[in-house]
C-alpha positions in Angstrom: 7.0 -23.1 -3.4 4.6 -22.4 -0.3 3.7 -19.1 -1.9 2.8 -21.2 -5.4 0.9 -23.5 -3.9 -1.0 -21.2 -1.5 -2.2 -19.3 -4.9 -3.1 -22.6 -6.3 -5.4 -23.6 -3.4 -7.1 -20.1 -3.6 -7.0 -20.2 -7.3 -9.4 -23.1 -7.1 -11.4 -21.7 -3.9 -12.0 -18.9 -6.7 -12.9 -21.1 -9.7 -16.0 -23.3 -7.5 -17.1 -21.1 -5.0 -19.2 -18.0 -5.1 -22.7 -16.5 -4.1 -24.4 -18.1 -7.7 -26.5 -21.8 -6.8 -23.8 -23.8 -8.8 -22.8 -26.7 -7.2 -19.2 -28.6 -7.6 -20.5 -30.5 -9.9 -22.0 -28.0 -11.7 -18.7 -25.6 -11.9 -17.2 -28.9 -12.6 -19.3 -29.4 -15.5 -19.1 -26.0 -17.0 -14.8 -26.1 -16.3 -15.0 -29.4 -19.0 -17.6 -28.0 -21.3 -17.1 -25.4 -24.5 -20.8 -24.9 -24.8 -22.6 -21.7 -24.1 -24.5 -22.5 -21.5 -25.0 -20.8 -17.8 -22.5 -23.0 -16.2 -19.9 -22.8 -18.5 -20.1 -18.7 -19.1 -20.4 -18.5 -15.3 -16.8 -20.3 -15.0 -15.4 -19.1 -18.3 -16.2 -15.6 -18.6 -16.4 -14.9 -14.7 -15.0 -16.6 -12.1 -11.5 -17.8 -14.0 -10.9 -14.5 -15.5 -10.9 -13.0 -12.2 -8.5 -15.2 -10.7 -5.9 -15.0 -13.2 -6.9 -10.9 -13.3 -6.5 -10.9 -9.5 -3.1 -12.5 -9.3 -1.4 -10.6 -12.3 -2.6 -7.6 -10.6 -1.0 -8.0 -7.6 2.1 -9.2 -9.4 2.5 -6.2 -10.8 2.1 -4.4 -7.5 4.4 -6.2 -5.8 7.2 -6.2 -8.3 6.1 -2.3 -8.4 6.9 -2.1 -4.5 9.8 -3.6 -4.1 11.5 -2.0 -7.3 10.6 1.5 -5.3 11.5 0.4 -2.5 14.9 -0.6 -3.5 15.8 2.1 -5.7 14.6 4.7 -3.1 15.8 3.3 -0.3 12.6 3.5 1.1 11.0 0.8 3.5 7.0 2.1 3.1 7.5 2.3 -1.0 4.2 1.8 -2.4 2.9 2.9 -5.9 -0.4 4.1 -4.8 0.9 5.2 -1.6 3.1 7.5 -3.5 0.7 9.1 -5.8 2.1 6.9 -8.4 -1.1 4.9 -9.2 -3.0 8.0 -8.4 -1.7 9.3 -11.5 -3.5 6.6 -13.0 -6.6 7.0 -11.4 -7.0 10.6 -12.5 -6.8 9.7 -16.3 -9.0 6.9 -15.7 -11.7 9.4 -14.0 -11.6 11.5 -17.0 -12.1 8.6 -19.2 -14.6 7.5 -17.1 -16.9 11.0 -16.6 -15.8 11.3 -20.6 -13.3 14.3 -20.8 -11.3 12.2 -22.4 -12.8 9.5 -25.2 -9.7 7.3 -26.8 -9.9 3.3 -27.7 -9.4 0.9 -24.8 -5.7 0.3 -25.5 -5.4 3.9 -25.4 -6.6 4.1 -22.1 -4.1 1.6 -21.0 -1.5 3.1 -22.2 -2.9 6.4 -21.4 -2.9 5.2 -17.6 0.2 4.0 -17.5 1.7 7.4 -18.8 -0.4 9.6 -16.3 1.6 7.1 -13.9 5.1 7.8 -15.1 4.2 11.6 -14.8 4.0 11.3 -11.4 6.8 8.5 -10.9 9.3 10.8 -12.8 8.2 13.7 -10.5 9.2 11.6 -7.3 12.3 10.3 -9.1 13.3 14.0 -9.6 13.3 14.3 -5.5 14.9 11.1 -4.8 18.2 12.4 -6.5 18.3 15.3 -4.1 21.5 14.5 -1.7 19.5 16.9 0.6 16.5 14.2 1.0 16.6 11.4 2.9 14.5 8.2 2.6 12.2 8.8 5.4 11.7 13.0 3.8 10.8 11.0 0.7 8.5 8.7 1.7 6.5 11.8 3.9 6.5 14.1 0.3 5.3 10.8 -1.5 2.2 10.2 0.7 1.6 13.5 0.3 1.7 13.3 -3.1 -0.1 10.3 -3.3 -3.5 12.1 -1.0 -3.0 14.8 -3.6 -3.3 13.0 -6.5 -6.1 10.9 -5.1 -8.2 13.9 -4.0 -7.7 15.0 -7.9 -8.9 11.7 -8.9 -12.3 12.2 -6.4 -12.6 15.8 -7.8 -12.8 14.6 -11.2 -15.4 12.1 -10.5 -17.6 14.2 -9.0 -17.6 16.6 -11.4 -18.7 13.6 -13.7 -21.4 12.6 -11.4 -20.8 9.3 -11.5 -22.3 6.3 -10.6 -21.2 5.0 -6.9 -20.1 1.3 -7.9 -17.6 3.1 -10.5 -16.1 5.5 -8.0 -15.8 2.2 -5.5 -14.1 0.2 -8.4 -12.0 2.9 -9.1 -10.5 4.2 -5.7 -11.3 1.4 -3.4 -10.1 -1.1 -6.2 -12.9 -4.3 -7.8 -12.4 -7.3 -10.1 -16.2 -7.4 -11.0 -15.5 -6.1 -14.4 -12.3 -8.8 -15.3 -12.4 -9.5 -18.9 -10.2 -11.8 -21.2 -8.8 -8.9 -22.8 -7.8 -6.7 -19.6 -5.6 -10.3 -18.7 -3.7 -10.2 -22.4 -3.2 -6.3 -21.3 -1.7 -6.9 -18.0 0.1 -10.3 -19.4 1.9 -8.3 -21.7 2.7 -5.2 -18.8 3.8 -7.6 -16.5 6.2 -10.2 -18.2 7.7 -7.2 -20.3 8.6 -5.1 -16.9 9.4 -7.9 -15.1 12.3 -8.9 -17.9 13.2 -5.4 -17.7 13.7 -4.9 -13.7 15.7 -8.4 -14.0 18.1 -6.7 -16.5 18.5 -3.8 -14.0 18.6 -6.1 -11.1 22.5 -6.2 -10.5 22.1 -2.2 -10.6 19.8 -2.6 -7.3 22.1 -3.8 -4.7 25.1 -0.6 -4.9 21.9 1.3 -4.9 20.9 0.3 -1.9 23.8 1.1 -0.2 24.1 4.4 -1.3 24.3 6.7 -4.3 28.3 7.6 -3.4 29.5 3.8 -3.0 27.1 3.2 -6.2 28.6 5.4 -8.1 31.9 4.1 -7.2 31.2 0.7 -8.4 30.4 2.3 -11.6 26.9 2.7 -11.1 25.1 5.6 -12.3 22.1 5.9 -9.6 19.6 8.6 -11.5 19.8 6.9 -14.5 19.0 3.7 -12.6 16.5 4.7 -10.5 15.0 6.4 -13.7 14.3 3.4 -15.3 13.3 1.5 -11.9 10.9 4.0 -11.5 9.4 3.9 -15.3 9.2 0.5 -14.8 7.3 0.7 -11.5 4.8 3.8 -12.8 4.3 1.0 -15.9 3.0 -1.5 -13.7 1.1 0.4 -11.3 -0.9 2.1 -13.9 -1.5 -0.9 -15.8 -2.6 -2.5 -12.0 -5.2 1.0 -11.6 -6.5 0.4 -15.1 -7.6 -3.3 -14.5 -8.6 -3.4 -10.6 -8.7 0.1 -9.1 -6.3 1.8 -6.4 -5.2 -1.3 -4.3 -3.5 0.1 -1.1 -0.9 -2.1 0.8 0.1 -5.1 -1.4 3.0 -3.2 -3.3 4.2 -2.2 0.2 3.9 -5.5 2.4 4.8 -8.0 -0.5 8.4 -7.2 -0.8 8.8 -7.0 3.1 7.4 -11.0 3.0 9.6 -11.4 0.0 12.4 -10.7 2.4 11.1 -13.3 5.3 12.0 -15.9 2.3 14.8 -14.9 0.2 16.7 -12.4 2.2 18.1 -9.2 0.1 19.2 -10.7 -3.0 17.8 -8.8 -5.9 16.9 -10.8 -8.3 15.1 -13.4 -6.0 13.5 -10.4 -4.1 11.8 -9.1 -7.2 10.9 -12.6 -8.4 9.2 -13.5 -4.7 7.7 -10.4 -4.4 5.6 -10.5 -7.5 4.6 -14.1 -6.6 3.8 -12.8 -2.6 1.6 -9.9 -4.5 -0.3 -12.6 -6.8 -1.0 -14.7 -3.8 -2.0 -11.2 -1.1 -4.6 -9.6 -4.1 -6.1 -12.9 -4.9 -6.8 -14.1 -0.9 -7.9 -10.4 -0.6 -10.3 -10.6 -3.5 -12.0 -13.8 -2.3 -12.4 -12.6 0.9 -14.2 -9.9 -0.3 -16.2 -11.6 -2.6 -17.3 -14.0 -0.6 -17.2 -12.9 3.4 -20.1 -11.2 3.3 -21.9 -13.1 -0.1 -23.9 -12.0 -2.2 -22.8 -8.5 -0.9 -19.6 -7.6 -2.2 -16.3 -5.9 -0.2 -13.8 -3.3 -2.5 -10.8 -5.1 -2.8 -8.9 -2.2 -1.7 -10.5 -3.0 1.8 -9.6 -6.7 2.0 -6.5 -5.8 1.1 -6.2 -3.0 3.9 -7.8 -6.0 6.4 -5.1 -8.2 5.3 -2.2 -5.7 5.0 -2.2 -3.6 8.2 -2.3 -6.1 10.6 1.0 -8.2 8.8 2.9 -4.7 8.5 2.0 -4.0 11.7 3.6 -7.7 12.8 6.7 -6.6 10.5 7.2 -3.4 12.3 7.1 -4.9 15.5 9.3 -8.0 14.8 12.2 -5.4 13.3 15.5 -4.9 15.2 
């Protein structure tokens, strides 16, 4: 409930503040009205849209996270860490220098493909008996630097304007539309009814793929799907905000502060812990340093290290 209503006051911080002249009566105003005018665009087609973009956006990183996390066995699994989203973020550079020209739902789906490339790739070296969860986690930031200097190399090629390659690798809201939120609405509730079908698959997971297969649980196949589901979400994350580092890994580990190891409530906290981290993060740098505006990606950073860094320490 704290985690609800924490969104909810930043929600609202979202909604009537911001570098424009409005006043609260003003945003108030164009909240209640239908009409066309400045006040009620400026609320309707700007500010609203990207609070509700924000939050499902970091829902789906944090239900990304923790669904790596536990099928890996890895404490630092993170989508875009990993390379995962950075799968993402290489389609989207070719769409964006135009090597590639498809409609827009093509380019969502196209991102979230380029994402389950990769995801299956790291999926393929989780199963190896030889590998252990901290070998996986070095091979998937490694990975993950690979696939975002791939991403950079495509975008210079392109030549590029700078406020795209920001938005793209450093992760922005500025461009949240009505349409991206029915894209990531759908993503979201659709992956998020599918991890809680393979949620009583996660806990003989976690303690190993010999006592999970002895409770008649097939680990690759799980982790398979786990990690479809989490390449689904994190592309669909890159294709509406950007690479956003840190709130797929540091949700799941404040999910835990709440809820303890149970699944199911794990993977519903953590998606409501990512909400809440993106949207602070995206307020912060939209209006710290007004009208200038912070990459997400960096708020989130500012925001993420130092609570990891708390986490880490406050570990037995």
């Amino acid at each position: 409930m704290a985690v609800v209503a924490a969104t909810f006051v930043f929600a609202i911080v979202g909604v009537f503040a911001g570098p424009s002249d409005l006043s609260f009566q003003d945003t108030y105003n164009g909240l209640m009205r239908s009409d066309d005018g400045v006040m009620t665009t400026v609320v309707w087609s700007i500010r609203i849209p990207r609070v509700i973009l924000s939050v499902l956006v970091g829902a789906s990183l944090g239900l990304s996270g923790v669904l790596i996390q536990l099928s890996t066995r890895s404490p630092i699994g993170d989508p875009n860490l990993f390379g995962i989203g950075g799968g993402a973020v290489i389609f989207m550079a070719a769409v964006t220098v135009g090597l590639i020209s498809i409609p827009v739902y093509g380019v969502f789906l196209g991102a979230m493909a380029s994402s389950l490339i990769v995801a299956l790739f790291l999926t393929a070296l989780s199963s190896n008996r030889n590998l252990t969860p901290v070998k996986f986690a070095i091979m998937g930031i490694a990975v993950g630097a690979l696939m975002v200097s791939l991403g950079t190399s495509v975008i210079s090629y392109g030549r590029v304007f700078p406020s795209q390659v920001i938005g793209l690798v450093a992760g922005s809201f500025s461009a949240s539309s009505w349409q991206l939120i029915y894209f990531l609405t759908c993503s979201l509730f659709a992956c998020l009814a599918g991890s809680l079908v393979f949620s009583s698959r996660l806990l003989p997971i976690t303690l190993g793929d010999d006592i999970a297969k002895s409770l008649g649980v097939n680990p690759i196949k799980t982790r398979i799907y786990l990690m479809s589901i989490a390449a689904a979400l994190a592309g669909s994350s890159v294709y509406a905000g950007g690479l956003i580092g840190f709130v797929a890994l540091i949700s799941p580990h404040i999910g835990r502060r709440f809820v303890g190891n149970s699944p199911v409530s794990l993977i519903l906290i953590s998606a409501f812990t990512g909400g809440l981290l993106t949207l602070l993060s995206d307020q912060v740098a939209r209006l710290l340093f007004a009208p200038i505006e912070l990459p997400v990606g960096l708020a989130t950073t500012m925001l993420g290290a130092p609570l990891m860094m708390y986490l880490a320490w406050r570990y037995k």
